[in-house]
C-alpha positions in Angstrom: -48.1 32.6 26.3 -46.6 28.7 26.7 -50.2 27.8 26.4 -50.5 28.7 22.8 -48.5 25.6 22.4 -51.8 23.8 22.7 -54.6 26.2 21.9 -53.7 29.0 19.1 -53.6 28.2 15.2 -55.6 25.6 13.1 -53.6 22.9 13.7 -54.6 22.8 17.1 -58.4 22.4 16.5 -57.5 19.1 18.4 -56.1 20.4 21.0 -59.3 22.4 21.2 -61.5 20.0 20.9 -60.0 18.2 23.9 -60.0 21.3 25.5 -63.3 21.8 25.2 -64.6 18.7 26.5 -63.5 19.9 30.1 -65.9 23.1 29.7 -63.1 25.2 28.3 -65.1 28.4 26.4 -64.4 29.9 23.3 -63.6 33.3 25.3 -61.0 31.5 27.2 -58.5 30.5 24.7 -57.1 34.2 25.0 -56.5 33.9 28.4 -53.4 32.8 30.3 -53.8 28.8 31.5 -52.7 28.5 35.0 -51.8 24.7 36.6 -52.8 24.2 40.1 -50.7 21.6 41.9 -52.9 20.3 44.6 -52.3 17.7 46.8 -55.5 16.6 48.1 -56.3 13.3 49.8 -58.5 11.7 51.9 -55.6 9.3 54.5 -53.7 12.5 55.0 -54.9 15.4 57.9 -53.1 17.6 56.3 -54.3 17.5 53.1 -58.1 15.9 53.4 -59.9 19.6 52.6 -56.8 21.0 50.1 -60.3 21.0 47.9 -61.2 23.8 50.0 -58.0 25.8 49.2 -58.1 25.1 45.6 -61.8 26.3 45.0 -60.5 29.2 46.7 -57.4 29.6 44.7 -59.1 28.7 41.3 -61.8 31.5 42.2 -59.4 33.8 42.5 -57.4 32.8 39.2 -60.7 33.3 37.6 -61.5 36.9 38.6 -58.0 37.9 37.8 -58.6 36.5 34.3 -57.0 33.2 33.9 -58.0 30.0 33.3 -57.0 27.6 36.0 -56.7 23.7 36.1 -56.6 21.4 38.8 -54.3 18.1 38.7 -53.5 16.6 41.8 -49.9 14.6 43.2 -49.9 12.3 45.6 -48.6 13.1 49.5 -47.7 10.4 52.4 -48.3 11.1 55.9 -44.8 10.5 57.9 -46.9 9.5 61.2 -49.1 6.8 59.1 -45.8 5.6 57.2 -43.8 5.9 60.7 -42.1 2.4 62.0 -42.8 0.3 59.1 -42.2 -0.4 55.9 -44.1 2.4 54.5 -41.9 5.1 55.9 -39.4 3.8 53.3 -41.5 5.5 51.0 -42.0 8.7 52.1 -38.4 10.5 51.2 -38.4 8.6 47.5 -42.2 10.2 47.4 -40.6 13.7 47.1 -38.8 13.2 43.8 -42.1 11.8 42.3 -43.7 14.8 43.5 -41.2 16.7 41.7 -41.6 14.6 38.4 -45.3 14.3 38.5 -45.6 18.0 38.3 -43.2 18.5 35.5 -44.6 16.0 33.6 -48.1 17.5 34.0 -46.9 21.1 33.6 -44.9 20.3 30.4 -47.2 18.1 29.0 -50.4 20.7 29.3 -48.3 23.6 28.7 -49.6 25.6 31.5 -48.3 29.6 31.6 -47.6 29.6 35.4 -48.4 27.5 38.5 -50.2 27.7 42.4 -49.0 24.6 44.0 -51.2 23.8 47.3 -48.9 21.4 49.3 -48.7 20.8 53.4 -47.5 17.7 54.3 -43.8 16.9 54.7 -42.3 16.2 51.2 -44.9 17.3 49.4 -43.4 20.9 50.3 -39.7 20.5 49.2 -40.9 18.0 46.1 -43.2 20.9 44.9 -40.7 23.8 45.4 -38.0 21.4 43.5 -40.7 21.4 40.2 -40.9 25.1 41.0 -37.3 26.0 40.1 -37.1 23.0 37.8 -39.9 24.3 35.7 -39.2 28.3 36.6 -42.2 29.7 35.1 -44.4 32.1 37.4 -45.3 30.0 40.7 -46.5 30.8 44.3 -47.4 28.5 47.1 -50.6 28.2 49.5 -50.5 25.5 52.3 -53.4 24.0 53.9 -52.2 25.4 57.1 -51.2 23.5 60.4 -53.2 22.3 62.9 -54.6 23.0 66.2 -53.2 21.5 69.2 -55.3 19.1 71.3 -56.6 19.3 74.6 -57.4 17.1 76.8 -59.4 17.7 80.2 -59.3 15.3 83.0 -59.7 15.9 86.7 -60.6 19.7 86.1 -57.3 20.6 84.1 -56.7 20.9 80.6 -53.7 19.2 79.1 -52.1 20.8 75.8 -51.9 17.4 73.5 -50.2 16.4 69.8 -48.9 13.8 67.8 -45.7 13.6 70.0 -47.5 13.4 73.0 -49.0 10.2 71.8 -45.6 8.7 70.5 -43.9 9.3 73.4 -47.0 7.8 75.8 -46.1 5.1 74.1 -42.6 4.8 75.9 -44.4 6.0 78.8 -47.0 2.7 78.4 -44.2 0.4 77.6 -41.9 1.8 80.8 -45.2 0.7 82.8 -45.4 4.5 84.0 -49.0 5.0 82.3 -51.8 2.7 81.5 -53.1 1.8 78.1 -56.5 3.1 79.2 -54.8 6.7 79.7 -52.5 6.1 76.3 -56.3 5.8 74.4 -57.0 9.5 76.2 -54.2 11.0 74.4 -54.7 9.2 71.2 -58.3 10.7 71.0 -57.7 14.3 72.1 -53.9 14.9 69.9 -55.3 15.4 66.4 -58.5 17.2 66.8 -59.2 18.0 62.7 -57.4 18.6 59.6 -54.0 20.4 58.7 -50.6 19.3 59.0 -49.1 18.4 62.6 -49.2 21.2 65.1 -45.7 21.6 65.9 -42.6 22.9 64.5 -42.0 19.9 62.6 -41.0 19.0 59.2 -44.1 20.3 57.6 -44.6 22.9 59.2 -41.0 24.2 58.8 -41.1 23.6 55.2 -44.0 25.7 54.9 -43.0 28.6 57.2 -39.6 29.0 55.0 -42.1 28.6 52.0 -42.8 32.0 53.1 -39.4 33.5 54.1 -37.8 32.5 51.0 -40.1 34.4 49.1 -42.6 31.6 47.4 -45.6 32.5 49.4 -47.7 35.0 51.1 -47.2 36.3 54.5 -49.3 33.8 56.4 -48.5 31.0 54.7 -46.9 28.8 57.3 -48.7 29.9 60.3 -52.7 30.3 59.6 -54.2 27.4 61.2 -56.2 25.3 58.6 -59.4 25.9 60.2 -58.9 29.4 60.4 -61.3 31.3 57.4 -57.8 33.8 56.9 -56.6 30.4 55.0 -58.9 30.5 53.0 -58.9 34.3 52.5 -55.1 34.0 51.5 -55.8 31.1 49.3 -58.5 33.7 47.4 -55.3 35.9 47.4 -53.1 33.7 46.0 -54.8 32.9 43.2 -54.9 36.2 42.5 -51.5 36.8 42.8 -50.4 34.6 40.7 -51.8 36.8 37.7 -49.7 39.3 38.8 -46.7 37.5 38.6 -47.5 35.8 35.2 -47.9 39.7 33.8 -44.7 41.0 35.2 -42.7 37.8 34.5 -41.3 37.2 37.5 -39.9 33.5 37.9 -38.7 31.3 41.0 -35.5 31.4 39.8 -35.8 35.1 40.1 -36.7 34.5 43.9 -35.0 31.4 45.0 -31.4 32.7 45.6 -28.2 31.9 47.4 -29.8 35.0 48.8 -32.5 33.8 49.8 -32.2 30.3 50.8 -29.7 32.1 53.2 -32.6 33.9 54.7 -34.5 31.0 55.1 -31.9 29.5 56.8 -32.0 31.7 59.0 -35.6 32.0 60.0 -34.9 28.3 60.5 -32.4 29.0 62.9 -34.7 30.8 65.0 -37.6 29.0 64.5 -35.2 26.0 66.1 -37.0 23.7 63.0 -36.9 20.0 61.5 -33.8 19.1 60.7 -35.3 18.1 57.5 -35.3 21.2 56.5 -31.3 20.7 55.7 -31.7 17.9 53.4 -34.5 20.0 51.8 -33.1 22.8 51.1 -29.8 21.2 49.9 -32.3 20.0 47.1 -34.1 22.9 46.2 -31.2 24.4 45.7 -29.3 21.9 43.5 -32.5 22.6 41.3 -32.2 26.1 41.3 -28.5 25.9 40.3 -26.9 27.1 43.2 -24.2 25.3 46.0 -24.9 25.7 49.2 -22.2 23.6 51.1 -23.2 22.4 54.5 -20.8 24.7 56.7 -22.5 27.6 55.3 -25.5 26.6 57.5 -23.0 26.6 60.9 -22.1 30.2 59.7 -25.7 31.2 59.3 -26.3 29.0 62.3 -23.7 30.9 64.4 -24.9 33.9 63.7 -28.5 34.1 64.6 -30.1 33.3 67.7 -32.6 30.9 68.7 -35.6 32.8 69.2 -38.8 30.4 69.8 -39.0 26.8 71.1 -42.5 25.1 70.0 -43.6 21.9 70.1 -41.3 19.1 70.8 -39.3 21.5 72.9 -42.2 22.9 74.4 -45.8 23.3 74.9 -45.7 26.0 72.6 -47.7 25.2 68.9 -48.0 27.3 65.5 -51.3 28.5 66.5 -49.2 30.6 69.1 -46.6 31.5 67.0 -49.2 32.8 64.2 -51.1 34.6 67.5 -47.9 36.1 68.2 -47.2 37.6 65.0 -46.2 34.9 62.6 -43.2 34.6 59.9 -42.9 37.8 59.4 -42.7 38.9 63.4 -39.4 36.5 63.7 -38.0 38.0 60.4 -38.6 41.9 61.9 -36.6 40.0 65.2 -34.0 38.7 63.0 -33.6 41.4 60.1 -30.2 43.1 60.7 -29.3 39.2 59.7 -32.0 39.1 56.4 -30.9 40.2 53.4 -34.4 43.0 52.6 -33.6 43.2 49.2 -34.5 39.8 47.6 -37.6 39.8 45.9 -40.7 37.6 46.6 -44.4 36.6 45.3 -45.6 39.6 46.7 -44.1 41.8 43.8 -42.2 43.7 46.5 -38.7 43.1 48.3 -38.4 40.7 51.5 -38.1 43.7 53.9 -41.8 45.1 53.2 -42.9 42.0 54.8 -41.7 42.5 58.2 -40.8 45.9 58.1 -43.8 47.0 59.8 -44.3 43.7 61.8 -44.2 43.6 65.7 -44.4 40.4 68.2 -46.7 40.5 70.2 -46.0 37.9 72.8 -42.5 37.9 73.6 -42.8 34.5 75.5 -43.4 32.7 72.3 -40.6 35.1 69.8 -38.1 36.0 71.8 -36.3 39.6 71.5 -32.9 39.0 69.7 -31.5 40.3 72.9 -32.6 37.8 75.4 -32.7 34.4 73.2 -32.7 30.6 73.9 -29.2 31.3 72.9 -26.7 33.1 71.0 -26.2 30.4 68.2 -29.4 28.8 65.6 -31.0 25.5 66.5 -29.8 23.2 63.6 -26.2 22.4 63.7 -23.6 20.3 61.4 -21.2 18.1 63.1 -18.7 17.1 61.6 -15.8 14.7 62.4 -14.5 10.6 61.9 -17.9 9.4 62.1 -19.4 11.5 59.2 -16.3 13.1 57.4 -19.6 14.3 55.1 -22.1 16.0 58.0 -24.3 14.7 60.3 -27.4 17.2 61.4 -29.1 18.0 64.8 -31.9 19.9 66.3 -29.7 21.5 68.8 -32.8 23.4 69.9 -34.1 20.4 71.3 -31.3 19.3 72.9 -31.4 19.0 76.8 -28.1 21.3 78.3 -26.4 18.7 79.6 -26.6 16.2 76.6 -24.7 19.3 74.1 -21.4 17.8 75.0 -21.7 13.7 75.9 -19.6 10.5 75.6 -20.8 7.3 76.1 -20.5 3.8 74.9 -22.2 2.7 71.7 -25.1 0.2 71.3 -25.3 -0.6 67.8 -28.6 -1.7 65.7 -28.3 -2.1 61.9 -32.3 -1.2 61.4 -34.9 0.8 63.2 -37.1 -2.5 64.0 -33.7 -4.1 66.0 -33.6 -0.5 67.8 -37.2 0.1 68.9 -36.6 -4.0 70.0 -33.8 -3.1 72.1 -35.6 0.0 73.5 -38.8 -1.6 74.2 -36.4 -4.2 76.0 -34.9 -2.1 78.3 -31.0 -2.7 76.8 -30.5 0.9 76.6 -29.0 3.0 79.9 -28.3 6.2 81.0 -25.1 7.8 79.0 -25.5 5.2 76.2 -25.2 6.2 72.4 -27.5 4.3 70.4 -26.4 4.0 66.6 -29.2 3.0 63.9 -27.2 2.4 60.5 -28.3 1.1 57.0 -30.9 3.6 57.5 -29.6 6.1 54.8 -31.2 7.4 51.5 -29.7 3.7 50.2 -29.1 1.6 52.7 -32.8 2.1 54.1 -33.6 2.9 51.5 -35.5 5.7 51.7 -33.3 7.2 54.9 -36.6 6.5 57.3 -37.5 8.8 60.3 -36.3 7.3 63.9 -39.3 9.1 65.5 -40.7 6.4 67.2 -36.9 5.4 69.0 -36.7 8.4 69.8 -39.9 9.2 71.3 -39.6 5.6 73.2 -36.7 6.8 74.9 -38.3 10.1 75.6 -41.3 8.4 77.3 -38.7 6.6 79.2 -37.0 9.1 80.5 -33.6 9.2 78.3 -33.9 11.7 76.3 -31.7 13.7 78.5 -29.1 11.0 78.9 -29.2 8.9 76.4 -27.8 10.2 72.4 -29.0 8.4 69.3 -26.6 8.8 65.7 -28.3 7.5 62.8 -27.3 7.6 59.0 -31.3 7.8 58.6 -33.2 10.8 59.5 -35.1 12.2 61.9 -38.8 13.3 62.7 -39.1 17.2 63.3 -41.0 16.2 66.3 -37.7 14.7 67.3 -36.6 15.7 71.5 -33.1 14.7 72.5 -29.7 14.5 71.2 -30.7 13.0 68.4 -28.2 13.3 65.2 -28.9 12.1 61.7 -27.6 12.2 58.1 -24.8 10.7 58.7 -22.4 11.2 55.9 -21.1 8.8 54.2 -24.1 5.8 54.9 -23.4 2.9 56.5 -24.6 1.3 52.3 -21.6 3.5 51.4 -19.1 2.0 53.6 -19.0 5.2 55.8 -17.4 5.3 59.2 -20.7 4.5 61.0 -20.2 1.1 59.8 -17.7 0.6 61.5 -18.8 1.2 65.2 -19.1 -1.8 67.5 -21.1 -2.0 70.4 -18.9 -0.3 73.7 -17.0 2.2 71.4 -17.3 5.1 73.3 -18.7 8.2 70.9 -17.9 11.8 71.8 -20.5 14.4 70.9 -20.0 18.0 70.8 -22.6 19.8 69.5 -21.0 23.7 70.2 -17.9 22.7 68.6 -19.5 20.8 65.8 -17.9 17.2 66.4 -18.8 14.0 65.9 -16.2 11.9 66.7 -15.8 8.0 67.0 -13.3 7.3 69.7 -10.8 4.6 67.7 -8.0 5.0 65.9 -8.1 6.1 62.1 -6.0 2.9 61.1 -8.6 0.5 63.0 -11.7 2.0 61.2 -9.9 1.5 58.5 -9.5 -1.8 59.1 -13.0 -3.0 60.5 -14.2 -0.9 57.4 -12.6 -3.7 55.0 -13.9 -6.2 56.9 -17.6 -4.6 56.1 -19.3 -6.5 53.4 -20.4 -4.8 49.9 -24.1 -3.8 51.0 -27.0 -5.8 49.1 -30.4 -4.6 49.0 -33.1 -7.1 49.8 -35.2 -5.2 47.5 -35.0 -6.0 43.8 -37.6 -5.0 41.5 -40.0 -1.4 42.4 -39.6 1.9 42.7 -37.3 1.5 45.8 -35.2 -0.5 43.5 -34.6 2.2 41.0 -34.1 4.7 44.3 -31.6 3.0 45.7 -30.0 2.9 41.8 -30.2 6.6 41.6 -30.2 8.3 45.2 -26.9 10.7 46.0 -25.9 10.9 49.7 -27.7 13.2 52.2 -25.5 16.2 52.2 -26.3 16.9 48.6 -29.6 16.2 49.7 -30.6 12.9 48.8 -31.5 13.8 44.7 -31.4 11.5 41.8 -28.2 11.8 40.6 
């Protein structure tokens, strides 16, 4: 066991000692010492009762024989952060997520880990440690949470997060009243878990599962459902299981694997975070996974469900109707079965025997949304590197589109220009200097986009950013653009009225000027100079690779 590193032989009647102190028994010293990752705080919905998962999970380490100890890491809410300065924070958070829980693991010596994220990075940060680490880990989420609803004149109104962003464009277009904005606000987020739509959390957590990290369940339980905390029980039992038959991440997440995930993703239509993610995780693990990989994945498996932002649709339904492992049963000619998982047992026992049952919310393979994944990589002049978009949630009409740029060189000069009514029908906003340096911190454009949604663009109007985007993100919305604007990419180099084509089947991004006048206006671009000089955003900006590798240290 690692954790005779701190606890077997005489010269570690110190270590005793110490251990002692925090109620460790004699008895116990001969029993494997399991970490417990938990993110628990008391700003973030999705995390304020994570106690509640972990004195489920350390109950169920106990009765399986180990020893379990709880450390928490910290977690940031995207929809707090969103719009200011704070969401600048929220990418760099990851990496400290990921270093926080090596530091602890190494440091304490613990002989395997149960890692209880939800929230968006804390998901990708913690499976990043996993790999890094690679001693026996598994994964329990706090579980999403329930839609609103909202009941006024004798109907009910399904209600969430991006309901209330995109009042807010609604508000500001004068087509609703402040009064009825305050409605919205109160019903959206009725109780803990992480946002009730297929956005970045939420994604993260359901691929948790369909790479193999977690139980089925994982993504979909609501938070206030008791089966959370049932699975949590079993989780902590499982992870004695694991530590006795030796079975690592490494051992789970695969080229293989991440493949499959990719897929679910595909037919999930999720965040587009889940690229930049993933990318991560698997430079961690070892393993390349180019970019046009995902198109082939993507063109390969259908689009299967549309939930919330490109419906009415939330996880609550998808769980109802079957869960994770009822889209992988949809998709499994596409899965490769063999890979093996926390459960001890391959892939294709999880959704072997599953079923959907609601066909409205998983489509059959044979009548999907369409024929290719909803995430797609567009490539072309304006990001020779990749750009990313949820095609899912892209209107019809806007999956081919050219129009005439309006440039803004921050988020707070785009949501100025929105809010001021500068943007048309058939106009291509582009937000640059938002990139994992230039931002820094490559911020989320949710609130742009959402503006323009309550406006009544979304299905006219594109918006390109070198930033990212929200997984609650409606529209033609493309982001991680490759290389930044900081890096003297292309997107630098657009000036307002250059018309942009889009086309999203093809997988082209394409500024409409000649190579050898980007070239030129790109000389002309100053060397980019951070305002910020001393912090952690300092020493992120130092270190930060682009966002097709997925935005590491390098």
């Amino acid at each position: 066991m690692k954790s005779n590193n701190i606890k077997q032989g005489i010269e570690r009647a110190p270590h005793r000692a110490l251990l002692r102190a925090v109620g460790v028994h004699s008895q116990d010293f001969d029993k494997p010492f399991i970490g417990i990752a938990n993110s628990f705080n008391e700003i973030v919905p999705g995390h304020t009762h994570l106690n509640t998962i972990a004195d489920a999970v350390k109950t169920g380490v106990s009765m399986a024989g180990g020893v379990p100890f709880e450390f928490n890491t910290i977690g940031v809410c995207d929809g707090i952060a969103m719009n200011h300065e704070g969401m600048k924070f929220s990418l760099p958070s990851r990496e400290l997520i990921a270093d926080s829980v090596e530091v602890m693991a190494e440091a304490h010596q613990f002989d395997a880990m149960v890692f209880i994220p939800n929230c968006d990075k804390v998901v990708p940060g913690m499976l990043m440690a996993a790999v890094r680490l690679n001693i026996p880990s598994i994964f329990i989420s706090g579980g999403p949470m329930l839609s609103g609803r909202l009941y006024k004149n004798g109907e009910c109104r399904v209600v969430d997060l991006i309901s209330v962003f995109t009042a807010v464009g609604s508000v500001a277009q004068g087509e609703m009243t402040e009064a009825e904005l305050e409605e919205i606000e109160i019903a959206a987020c009725p109780g803990c878990g992480s946002c009730s739509g297929m956005y970045t959390a939420n994604t993260m957590n359901c691929l948790t599962e369909a790479v193999g990290m977690a139980l089925p369940g994982n993504g979909t339980i609501p938070a206030v459902d008791s089966r959370r905390l049932h699975l949590a029980g079993e989780a902590g039992r499982q992870i004695m299981r694991l530590f006795k038959e030796h079975v690592l991440p490494r051992d789970i997440i695969t080229r293989e694997s991440i493949a499959n995930a990719f897929a679910v993703d595909m037919a999930l239509g999720g965040s587009s975070n889940s690229v930049l993610h993933f990318e991560a995780i698997a430079h961690e693990a070892g393993i390349k996974f180019p970019l046009n990989v995902i198109n082939e994945i993507s063109d390969k498996v259908p689009h299967l469900c549309k939930l919330s932002p490109a419906s009415q649709v939330h996880i609550e339904d998808l769980d109802m109707a079957g869960g994770i492992p009822a889209v992988m049963h949809e998709i499994s000619r596409l899965l490769n079965g063999t890979v093996p998982t926390v459960t001890l047992k391959p892939l294709s026992s999880t959704y072997r025997n599953a079923r959907v049952r609601n066909h409205e919310v998983i489509r059959p393979f044979s009548k999907p949304y369409s024929k290719t994944g909803g995430i797609a990589i567009l490539f072309g002049n304006l990001a020779p590197g990749g750009a990313v978009v949820k095609s899912g949630a892209v209107a019809p009409n806007m999956m081919k589109h050219k129009g005439p740029a309006k440039v803004f060189n921050n988020e707070e000069e785009a949501t100025k220009g929105i809010m001021g009514g500068k943007i048309k029908k058939g106009d291509v906003v582009v937000i640059r200097y938002e990139g994992p340096r230039g931002g820094p911190g490559m911020r989320e454009m949710l609130t742009p986009t959402s503006l323009l949604d309550g406006m009544g663009l979304s299905s006219s109007v594109a918006l390109i950013t070198d930033g990212r985007f929200s997984g609650g993100t409606l529209g033609a919305a493309i982001g991680h653009v490759v290389p930044e604007a900081a890096d003297r990419g292309p997107i630098a180099a657009v000036k307002n009225g250059d018309i942009i084509s889009i086309d999203i089947p093809a997988r082209k991004l394409e500024l409409m000027v000649s190579e050898a006048e980007i070239k030129r206006r790109l000389k002309a671009v100053p060397a980019f100079k951070s305002k910020i000089k001393s912090g952690y955003l300092k020493r992120y900006i130092e270190n930060v690779g682009p966002a097709s590798e997925g935005a590491i240290f390098e």
